[in-house]
C-alpha positions in Angstrom: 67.0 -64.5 101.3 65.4 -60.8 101.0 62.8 -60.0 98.8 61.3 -56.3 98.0 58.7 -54.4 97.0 58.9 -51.7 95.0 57.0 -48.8 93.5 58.5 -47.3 90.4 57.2 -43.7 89.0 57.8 -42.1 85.1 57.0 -39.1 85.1 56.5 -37.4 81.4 54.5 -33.6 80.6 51.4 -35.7 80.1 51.0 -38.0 83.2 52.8 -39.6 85.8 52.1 -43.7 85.7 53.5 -45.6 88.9 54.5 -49.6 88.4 54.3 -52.0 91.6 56.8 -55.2 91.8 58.8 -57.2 94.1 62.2 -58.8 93.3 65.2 -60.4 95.3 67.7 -58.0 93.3 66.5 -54.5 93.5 69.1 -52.7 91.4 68.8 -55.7 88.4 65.3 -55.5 88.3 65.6 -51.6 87.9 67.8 -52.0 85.3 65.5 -54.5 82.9 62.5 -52.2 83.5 64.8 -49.5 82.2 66.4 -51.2 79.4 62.8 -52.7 78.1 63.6 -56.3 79.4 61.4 -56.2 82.0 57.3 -55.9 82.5 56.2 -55.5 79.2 54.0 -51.7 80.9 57.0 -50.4 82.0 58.8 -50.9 78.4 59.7 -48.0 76.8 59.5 -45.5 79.9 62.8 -44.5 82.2 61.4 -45.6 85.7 62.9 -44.3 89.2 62.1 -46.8 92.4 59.9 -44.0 95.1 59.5 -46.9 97.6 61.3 -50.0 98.5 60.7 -52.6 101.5 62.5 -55.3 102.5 60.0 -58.8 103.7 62.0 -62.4 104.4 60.0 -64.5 102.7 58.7 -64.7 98.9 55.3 -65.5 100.1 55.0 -62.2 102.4 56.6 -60.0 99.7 53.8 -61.4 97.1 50.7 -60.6 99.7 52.4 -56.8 100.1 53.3 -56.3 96.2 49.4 -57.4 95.5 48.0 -54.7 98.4 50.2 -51.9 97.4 49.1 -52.7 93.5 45.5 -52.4 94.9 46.1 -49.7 97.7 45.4 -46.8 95.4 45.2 -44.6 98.2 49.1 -45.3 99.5 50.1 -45.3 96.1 49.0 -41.4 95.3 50.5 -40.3 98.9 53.8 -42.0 97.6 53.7 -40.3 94.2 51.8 -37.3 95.3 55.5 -37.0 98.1 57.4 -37.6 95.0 55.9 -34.7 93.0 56.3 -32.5 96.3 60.3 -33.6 96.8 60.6 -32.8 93.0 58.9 -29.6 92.5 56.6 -31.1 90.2 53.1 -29.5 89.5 
């Protein structure tokens, strides 16, 4: 079985907030954080995934999930090549 990890980015006029995560089902999890069913900081917000990895084991995908959550570094280059691909300012 396949488990990801995902980074998820809103992006309003006032600030852009990033989520971190790992699932089995990409595209179901997605689709609870978007329809207020899933983590109870991404309620409310329309989320789009910015990065996604692929680890074979639950155990692996938790230590990655937990590093990129901490990594605050990785996570502005990811949003920071979001804002560039977007035109955002």
């Amino acid at each position: 079985m396949k488990y990801f990890v995902y980074l998820l980015i809103n992006y309003n006029k006032k600030r852009i907030l990033t989520y971190a995560g790992y699932t089995k089902n990409i595209k179901k999890r997605l689709k609870l954080h978007n329809s207020s069913k899933g983590a109870k900081f991404t309620k409310g917000r329309k989320w789009a995934i910015i990065y996604k990895k692929g680890y074979s084991t639950k155990s692996e995908a938790m230590r990655k999930e937990y590093s990129l959550k901490i990594n605050k570094k990785l996570r502005n280059d990811l949003k920071n090549k979001y804002k560039i691909n977007h035109n955002i300012k």
